[in-house]
VMD Tcl script that draws the C-alpha trace (Angstrom):
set ca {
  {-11.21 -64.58 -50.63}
  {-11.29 -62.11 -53.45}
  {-7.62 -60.36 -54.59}
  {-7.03 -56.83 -56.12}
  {-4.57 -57.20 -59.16}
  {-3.32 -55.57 -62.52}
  {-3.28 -56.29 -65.86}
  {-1.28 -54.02 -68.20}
  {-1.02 -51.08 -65.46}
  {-5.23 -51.37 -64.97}
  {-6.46 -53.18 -61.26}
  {-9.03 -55.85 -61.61}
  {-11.03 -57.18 -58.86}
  {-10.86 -61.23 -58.81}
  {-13.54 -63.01 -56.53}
  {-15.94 -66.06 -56.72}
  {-19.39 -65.60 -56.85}
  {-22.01 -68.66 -57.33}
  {-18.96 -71.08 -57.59}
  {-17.83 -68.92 -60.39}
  {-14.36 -67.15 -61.03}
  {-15.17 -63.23 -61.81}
  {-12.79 -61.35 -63.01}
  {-14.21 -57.11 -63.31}
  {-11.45 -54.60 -65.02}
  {-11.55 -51.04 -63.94}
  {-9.88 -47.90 -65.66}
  {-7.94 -47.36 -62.28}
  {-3.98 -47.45 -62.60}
  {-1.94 -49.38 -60.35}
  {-1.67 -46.58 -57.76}
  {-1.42 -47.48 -53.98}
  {-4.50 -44.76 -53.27}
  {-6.26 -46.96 -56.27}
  {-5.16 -50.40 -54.72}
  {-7.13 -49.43 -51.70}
  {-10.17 -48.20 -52.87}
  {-10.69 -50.72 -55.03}
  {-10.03 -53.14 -52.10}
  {-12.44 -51.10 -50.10}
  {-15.10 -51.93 -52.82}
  {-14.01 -55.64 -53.01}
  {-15.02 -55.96 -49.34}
  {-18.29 -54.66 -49.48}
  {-18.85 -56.99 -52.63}
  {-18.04 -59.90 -50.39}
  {-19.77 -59.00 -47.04}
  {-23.17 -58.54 -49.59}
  {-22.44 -62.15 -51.16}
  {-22.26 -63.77 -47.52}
  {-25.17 -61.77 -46.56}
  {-27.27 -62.85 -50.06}
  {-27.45 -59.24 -50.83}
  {-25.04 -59.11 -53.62}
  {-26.15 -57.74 -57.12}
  {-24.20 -58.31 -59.44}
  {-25.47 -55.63 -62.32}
  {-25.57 -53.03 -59.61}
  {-21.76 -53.08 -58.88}
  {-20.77 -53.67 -62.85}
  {-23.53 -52.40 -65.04}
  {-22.98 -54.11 -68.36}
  {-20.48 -56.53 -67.78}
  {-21.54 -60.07 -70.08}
  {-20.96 -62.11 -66.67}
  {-23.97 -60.06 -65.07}
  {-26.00 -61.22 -67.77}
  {-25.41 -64.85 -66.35}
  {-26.07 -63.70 -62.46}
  {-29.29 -61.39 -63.75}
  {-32.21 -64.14 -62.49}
  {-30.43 -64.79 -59.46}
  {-30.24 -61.17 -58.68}
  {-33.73 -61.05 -58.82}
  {-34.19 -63.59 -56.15}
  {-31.54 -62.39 -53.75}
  {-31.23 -58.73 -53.45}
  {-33.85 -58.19 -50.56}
  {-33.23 -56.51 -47.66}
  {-33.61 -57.84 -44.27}
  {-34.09 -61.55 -45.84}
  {-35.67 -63.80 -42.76}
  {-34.31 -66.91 -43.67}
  {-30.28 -67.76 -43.58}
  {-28.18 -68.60 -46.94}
  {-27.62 -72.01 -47.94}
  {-24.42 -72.70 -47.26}
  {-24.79 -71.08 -43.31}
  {-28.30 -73.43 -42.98}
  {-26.93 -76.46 -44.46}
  {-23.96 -76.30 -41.87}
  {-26.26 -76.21 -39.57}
  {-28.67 -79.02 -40.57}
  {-25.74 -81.24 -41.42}
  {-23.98 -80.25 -37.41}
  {-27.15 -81.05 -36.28}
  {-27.90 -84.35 -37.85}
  {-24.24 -85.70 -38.16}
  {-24.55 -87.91 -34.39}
  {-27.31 -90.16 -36.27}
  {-25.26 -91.17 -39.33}
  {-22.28 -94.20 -39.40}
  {-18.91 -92.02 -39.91}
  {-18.77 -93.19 -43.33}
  {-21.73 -91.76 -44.45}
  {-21.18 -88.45 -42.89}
  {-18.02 -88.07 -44.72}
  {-19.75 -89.07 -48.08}
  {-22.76 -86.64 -47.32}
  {-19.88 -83.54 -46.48}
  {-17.60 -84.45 -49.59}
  {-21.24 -83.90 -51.38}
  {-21.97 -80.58 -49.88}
  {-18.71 -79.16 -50.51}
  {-18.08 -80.66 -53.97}
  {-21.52 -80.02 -55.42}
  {-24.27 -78.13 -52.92}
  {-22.59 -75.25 -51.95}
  {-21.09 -74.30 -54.99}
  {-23.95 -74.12 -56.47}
  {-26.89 -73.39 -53.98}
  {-24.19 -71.71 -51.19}
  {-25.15 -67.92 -51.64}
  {-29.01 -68.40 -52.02}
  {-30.99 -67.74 -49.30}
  {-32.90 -71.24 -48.39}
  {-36.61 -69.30 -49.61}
  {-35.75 -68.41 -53.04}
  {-34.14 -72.21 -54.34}
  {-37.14 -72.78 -56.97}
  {-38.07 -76.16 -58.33}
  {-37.03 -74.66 -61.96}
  {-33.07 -74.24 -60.11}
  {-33.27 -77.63 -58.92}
  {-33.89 -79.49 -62.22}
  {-31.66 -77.10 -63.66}
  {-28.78 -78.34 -61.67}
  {-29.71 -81.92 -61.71}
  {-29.26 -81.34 -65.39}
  {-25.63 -80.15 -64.88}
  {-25.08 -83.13 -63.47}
  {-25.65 -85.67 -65.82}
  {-22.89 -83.68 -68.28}
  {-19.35 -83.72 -68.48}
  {-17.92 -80.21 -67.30}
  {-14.07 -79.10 -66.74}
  {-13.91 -80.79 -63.43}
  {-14.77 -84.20 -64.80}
  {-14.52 -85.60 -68.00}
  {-17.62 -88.47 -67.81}
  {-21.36 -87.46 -66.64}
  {-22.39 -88.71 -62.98}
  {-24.28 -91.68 -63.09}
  {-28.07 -91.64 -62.20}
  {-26.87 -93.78 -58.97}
  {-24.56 -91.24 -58.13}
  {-27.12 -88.08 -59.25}
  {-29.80 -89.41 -56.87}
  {-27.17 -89.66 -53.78}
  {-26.03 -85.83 -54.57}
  {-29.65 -85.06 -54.63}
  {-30.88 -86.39 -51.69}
  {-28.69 -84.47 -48.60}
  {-30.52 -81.35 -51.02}
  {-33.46 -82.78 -51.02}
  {-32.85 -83.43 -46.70}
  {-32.06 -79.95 -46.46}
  {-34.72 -78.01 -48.37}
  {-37.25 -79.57 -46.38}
  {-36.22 -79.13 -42.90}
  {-35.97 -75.37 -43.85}
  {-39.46 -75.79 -45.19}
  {-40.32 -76.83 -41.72}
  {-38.38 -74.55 -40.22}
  {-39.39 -71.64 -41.87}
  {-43.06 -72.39 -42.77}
  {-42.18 -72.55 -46.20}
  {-43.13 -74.36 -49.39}
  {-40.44 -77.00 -50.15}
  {-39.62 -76.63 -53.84}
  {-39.06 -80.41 -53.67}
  {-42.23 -81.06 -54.85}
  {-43.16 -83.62 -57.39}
  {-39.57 -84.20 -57.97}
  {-38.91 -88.10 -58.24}
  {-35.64 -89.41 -58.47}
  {-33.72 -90.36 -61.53}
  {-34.67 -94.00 -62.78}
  {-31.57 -96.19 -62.17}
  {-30.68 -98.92 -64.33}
  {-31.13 -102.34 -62.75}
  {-27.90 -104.59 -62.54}
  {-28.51 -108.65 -63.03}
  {-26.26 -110.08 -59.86}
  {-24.32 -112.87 -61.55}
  {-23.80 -115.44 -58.75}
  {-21.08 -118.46 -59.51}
  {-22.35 -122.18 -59.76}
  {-21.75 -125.27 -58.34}
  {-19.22 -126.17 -60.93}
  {-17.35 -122.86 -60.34}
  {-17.40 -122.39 -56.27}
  {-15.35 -125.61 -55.50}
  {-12.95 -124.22 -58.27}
  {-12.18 -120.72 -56.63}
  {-11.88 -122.57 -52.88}
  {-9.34 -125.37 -54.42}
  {-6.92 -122.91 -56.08}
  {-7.19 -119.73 -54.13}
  {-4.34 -119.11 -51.82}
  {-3.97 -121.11 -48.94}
  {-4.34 -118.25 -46.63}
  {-7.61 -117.02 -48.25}
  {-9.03 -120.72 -48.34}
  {-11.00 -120.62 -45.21}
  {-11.83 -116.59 -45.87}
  {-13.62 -117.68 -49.35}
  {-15.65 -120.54 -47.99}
  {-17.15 -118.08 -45.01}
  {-18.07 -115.60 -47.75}
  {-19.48 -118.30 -50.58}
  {-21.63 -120.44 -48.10}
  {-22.23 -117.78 -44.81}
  {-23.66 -114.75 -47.23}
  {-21.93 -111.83 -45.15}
  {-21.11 -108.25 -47.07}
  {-17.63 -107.15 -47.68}
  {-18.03 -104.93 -44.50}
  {-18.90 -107.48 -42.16}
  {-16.82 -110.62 -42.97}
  {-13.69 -107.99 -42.58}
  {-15.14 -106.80 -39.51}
  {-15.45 -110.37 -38.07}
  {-14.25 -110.11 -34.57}
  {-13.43 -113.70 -32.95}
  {-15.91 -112.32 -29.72}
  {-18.72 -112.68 -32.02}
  {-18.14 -116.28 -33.64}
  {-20.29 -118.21 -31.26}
  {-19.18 -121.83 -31.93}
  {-21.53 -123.53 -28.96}
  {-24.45 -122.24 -30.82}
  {-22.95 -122.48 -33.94}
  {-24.04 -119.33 -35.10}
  {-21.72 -115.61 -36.55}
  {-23.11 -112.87 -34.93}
  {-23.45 -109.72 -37.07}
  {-22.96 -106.56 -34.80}
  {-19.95 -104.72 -36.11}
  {-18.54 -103.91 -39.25}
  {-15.40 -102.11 -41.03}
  {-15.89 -99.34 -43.36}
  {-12.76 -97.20 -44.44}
  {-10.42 -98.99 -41.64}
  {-13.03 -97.63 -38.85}
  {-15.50 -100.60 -36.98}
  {-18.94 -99.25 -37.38}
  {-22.06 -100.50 -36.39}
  {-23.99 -102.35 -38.58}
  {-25.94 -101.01 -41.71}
  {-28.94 -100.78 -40.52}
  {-31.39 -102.73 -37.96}
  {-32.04 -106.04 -40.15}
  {-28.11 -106.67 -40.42}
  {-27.91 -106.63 -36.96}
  {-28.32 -110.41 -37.11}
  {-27.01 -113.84 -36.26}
  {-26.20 -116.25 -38.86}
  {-26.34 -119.75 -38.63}
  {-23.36 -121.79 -39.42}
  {-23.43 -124.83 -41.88}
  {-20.84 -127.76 -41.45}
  {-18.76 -126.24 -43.93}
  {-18.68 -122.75 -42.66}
  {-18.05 -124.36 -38.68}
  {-14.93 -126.44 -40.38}
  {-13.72 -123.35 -41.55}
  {-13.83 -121.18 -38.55}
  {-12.55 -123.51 -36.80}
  {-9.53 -124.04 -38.60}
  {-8.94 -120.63 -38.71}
  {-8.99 -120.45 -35.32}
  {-6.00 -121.95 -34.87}
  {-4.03 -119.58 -37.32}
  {-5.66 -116.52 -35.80}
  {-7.32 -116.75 -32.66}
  {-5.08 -115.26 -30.44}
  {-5.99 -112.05 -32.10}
  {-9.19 -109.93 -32.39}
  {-10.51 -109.71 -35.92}
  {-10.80 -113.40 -37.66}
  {-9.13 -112.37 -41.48}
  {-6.56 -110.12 -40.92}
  {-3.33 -108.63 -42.57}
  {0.18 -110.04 -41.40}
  {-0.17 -107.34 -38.49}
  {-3.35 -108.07 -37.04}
  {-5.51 -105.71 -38.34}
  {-8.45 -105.98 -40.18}
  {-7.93 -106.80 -44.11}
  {-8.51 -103.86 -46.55}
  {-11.05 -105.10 -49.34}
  {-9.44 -103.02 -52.44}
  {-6.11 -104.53 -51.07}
  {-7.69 -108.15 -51.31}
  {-9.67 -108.06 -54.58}
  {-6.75 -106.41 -56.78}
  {-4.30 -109.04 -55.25}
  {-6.03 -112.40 -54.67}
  {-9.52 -112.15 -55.73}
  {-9.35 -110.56 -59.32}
  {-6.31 -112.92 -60.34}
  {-7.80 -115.82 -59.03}
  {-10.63 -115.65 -61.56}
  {-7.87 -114.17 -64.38}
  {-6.04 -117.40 -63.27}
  {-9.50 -119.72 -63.75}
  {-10.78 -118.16 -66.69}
  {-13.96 -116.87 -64.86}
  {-15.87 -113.73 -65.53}
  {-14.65 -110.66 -64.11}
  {-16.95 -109.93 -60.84}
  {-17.02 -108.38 -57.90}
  {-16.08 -110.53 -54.72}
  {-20.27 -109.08 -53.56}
  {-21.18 -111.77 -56.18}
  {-20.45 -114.34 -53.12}
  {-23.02 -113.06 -51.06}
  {-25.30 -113.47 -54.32}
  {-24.38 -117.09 -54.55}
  {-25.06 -118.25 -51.27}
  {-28.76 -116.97 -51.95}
  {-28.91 -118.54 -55.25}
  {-27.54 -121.93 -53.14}
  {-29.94 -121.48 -50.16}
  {-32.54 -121.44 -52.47}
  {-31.54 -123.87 -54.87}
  {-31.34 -126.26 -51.63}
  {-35.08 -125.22 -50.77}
  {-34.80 -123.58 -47.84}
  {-37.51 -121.56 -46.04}
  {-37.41 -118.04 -48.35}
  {-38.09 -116.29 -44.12}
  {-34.79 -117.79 -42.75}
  {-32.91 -117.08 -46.07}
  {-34.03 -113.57 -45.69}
  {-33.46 -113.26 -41.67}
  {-29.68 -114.71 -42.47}
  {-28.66 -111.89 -45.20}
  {-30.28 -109.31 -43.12}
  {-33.36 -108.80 -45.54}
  {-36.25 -106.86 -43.58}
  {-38.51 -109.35 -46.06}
  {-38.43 -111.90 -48.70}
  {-39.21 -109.63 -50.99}
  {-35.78 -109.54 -52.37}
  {-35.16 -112.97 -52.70}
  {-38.18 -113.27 -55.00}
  {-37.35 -110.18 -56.96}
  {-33.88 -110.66 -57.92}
  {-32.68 -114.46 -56.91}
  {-35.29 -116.56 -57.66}
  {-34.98 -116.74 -61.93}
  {-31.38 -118.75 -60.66}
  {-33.06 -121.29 -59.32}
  {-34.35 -123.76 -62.15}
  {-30.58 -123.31 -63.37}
  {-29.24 -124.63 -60.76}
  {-32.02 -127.35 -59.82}
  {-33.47 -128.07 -62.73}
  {-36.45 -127.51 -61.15}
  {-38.23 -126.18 -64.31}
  {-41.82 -126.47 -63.60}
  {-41.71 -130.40 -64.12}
  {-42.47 -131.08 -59.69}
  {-45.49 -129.10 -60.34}
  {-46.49 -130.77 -63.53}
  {-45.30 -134.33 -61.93}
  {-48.05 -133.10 -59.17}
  {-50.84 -132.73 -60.86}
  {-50.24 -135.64 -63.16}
  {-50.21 -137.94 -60.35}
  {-53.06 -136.89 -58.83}
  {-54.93 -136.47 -62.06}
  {-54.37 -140.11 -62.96}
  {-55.34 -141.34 -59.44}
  {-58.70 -139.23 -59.50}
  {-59.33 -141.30 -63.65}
  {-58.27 -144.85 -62.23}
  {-60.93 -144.18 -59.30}
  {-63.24 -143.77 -61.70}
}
mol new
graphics top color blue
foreach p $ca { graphics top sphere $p radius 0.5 }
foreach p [lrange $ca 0 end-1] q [lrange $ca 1 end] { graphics top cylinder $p $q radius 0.2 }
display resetview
């Protein structure tokens, strides 16, 4: 909402246009009769910026911010436009779509639009966002400006991109138009190594981790469940006839969601190790509903857990800084180290495929098995020698 004030007896008219502060100074002195035309003209101003009508060089002919607003002008200024602004359609599309998303995403993806989308895009109308705006503002992006003091990261770029992306083309369909997404690919992201622990290192961090996280760290090293879903663990879902953790809830943000997506929705078997452990920590908590929990029941807070056990537990051993996800990692690198099927390994971290494994576990193997190349060399040695005996 735009204001009417003075500066050295002279009104100005203050209002935001295109996420910007404008500030316009007239020749008018601080008169009531002034005060209220001026107000008058403030109001059409804004009705024409929620309508996408606005020019800017038409209301202040020379002024250095209309320079800056002159393209957009262009685009915006016709009458009787057939297709709704930005920020009124991408209400709408994200209304609309919100009952398919977890809670936690839908916050993430409405912290996006009004931190970033409709700031920027809010008082275009959908037709007129060109390819040339949307690079431009990816491009804004990846610099430091006076609301942050570090660029985004490509990670974080393509995630502000994509509820745009979402949005221009539905009102492409919508509208029969031409999405100006086109030939757009995201930003190339930086792969990550994981940096699972080793044998030598796992029995470490279960002997000298606090006794009431000694049973919590031997589910996560040796049953491979996320952050999410080992705090979500609810004791209805430990099956200990079948010997198997069943994977249908999990907590994001203090709220039990459903799982991430249809491959998580899983059941994991138990080894001997993870069945001792469940069931001695069902006699410390299973008169109560979620399996690791805080002194008052409820489920455990992960920030809470890896600033006060987890990150000076491996201060404490001398280990590597890591993220307590580098569990889930290391009962991959284990399962396949031990030369289990790649399929069931998949099917128990809630993999769609093996694909995965393959791509980003597998060069941990021979580390931890030795298993160099030499069985395959053994192989064909053996059978080599038999075939030039025979002979």
């Amino acid at each position: 909402m735009g204001s009417i004030n003075q500066r050295g007896g002279k009104l100005f008219l203050d209002f935001r246009y295109l996420g910007k502060r404008c500030r316009e100074y007239t020749k008018l002195p601080d008169t009531p009769a002034n005060r209220k035309r001026a107000k008058k003209i403030l109001e059409h101003i804004e009705a024409e910026i929620t309508l996408g009508r606005f020019d800017y060089n038409k209301y202040f002919p020379g002024s250095k911010l209309g320079e800056q607003f002159k393209n957009h002008n262009k685009r915006i200024t016709q009458q009787g436009a057939k297709t709704p602004l930005f920020k009124v359609f991408a209400d709408q599309w994200y209304d609309e779509t919100r009952p398919q998303w977890r809670t936690s995403h839908a916050k993430n993806v409405r912290q996006t639009l009004n931190r970033y989308l409709l700031s920027a895009f809010g008082d275009y109308l959908v037709d007129q966002v060109s390819k040339a705006d949307l690079l431009t503002f990816r491009a804004t992006l990846s610099k430091p400006d006076h609301k942050r003091t570090k660029a985004l990261s490509p990670s974080r770029i393509n995630h502000v991109m994509t509820p745009l992306r979402m949005i221009l083309n539905e009102a492409a369909d919508r509208y029969e138009l031409t999405t100006p997404w086109r030939n757009i690919k995201p930003i190339k992201v930086p792969r990550t190594d994981v940096e699972p622990f080793d044998l030598t290192e796992v029995p470490q961090i279960i002997k000298y981790v606090r006794a009431d996280f000694r049973y919590y760290y031997c589910v996560r090293f040796f049953a491979g469940l996320r952050t999410a879903e080992i705090d979500g663990l609810k004791w209805q879902y430990v099956d200990f006839k079948r010997r198997q953790i069943l994977i249908r809830e999990t907590i994001v943000e203090g709220r039990t969601e459903y799982t991430k997506n249809d491959g998580s929705f899983r059941e994991v078997d138990m080894s001997q190790l993870v069945f001792d452990a469940l069931t001695a920590q069902k006699k410390l908590t299973g008169t109560l509903d979620y399996v690791f929990c805080n002194k008052n029941g409820g489920p455990l807070r992960h920030h809470t857990v890896t600033k006060h056990v987890w990150h000076p537990l491996l201060r404490h051993l001398g280990l590597k800084k890591r993220r307590p996800y580098q569990t889930r990692h290391t009962t991959a690198t284990l399962w396949l180290a031990a030369g289990e099927n790649p399929e069931w390994i998949a099917r128990q971290m809630g993999h769609t495929s093996t694909e995965m494994l393959f791509k980003v576990y597998s060069r941990f193997v021979p580390n931890l098995t030795r298993q160099d190349g030499s069985a395959f060399e053994k192989l064909l040695s053996n059978q080599f020698t038999t075939e030039t005996n025979d002979n």
